[in-house]
C-alpha positions as a Python dict, from the first residue, in 0.01 Angstrom:
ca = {
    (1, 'X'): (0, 0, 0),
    (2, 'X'): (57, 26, 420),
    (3, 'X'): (-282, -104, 417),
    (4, 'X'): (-199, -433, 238),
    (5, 'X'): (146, -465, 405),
    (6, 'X'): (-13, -444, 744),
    (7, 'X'): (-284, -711, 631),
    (8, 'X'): (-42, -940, 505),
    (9, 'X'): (141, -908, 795),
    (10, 'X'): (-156, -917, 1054),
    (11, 'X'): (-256, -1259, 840),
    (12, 'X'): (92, -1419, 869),
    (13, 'X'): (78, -1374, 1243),
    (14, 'X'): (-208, -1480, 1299),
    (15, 'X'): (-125, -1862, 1127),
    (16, 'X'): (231, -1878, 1293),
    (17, 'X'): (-45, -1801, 1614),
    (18, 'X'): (-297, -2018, 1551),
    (19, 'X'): (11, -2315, 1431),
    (20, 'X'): (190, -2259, 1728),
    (21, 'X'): (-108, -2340, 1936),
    (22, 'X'): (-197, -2665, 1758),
    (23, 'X'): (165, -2804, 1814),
    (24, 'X'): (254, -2738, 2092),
    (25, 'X'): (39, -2918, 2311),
    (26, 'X'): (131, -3227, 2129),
    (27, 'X'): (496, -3175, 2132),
    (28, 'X'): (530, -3143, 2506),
    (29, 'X'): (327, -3420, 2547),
    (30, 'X'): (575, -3655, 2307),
    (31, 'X'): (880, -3471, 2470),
    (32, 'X'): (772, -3579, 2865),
    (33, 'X'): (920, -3839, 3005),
    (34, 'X'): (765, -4210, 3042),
    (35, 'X'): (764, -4141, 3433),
    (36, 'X'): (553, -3858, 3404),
    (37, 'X'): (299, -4031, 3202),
    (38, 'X'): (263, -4306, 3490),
    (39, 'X'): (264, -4033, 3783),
    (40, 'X'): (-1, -3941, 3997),
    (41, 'X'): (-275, -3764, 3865),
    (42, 'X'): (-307, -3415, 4153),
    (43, 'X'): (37, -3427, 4334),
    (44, 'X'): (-49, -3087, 4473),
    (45, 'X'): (-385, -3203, 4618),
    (46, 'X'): (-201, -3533, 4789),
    (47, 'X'): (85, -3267, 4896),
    (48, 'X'): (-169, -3079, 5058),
    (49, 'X'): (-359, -3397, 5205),
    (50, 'X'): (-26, -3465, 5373),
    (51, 'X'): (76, -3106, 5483),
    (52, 'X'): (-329, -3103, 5687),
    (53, 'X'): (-247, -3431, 5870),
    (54, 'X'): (97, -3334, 5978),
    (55, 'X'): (-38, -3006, 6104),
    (56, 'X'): (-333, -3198, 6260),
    (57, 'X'): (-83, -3413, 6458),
    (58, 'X'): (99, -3137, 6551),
    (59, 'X'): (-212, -2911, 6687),
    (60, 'X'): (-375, -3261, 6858),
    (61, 'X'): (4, -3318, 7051),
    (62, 'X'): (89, -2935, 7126),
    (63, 'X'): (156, -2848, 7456),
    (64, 'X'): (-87, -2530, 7399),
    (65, 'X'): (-438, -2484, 7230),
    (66, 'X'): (-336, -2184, 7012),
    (67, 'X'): (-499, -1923, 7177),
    (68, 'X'): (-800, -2142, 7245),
    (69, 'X'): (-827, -2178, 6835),
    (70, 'X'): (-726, -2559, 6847),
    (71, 'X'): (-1061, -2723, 6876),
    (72, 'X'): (-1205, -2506, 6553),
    (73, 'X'): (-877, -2532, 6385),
    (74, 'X'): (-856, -2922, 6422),
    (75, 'X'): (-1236, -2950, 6313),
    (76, 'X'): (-1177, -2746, 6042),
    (77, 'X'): (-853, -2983, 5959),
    (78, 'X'): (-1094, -3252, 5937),
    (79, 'X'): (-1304, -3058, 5710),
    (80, 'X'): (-1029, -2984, 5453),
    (81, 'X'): (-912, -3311, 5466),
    (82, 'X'): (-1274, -3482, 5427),
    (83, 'X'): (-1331, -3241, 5136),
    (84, 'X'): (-1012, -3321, 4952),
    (85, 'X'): (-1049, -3663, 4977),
    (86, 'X'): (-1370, -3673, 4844),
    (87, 'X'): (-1255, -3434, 4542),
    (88, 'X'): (-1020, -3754, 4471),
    (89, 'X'): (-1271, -3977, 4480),
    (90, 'X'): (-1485, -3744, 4227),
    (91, 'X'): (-1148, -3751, 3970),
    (92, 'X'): (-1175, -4159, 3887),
}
């Protein structure tokens, strides 16, 4: 009889699982707003993009080279930038 219960109950789960998983995807996509929908796709890579050029302006204009790390830490900048932009390119 605990046998059966605990099947039952195991089974029930596992459908409120498995329906919980097929709707909610598609709710939260009818529930965002139309602004979302028309947003840019990778906000956090163009946040980044624009966080490695401010700090690339800011190491080429310092008054000091960082311990003597600004030359490698600018071309490495470049490299991070160069790379991200090219993931972008990759995403249309």
């Amino acid at each position: 009889m605990k046998m059966r219960i605990l099947t039952v109950f195991a089974t029930v789960a596992l459908m409120l699982a498995m329906a919980y998983a097929v709707t909610a995807p598609a709710a939260s996509k009818a529930a965002a707003p139309p602004s979302a929908a028309a947003a840019e796709p990778h906000p956090e890579i163009h946040d980044a993009l624009n966080a490695l050029r401010r700090a690339k302006e800011h190491m080429e204009h310092a008054a000091h080279d960082f311990g003597g790390h600004r030359v490698e830490a600018l071309r490495a900048t470049d490299d991070a930038i160069r790379q991200l932009e090219i993931c972008l390119k990759y995403d249309r």
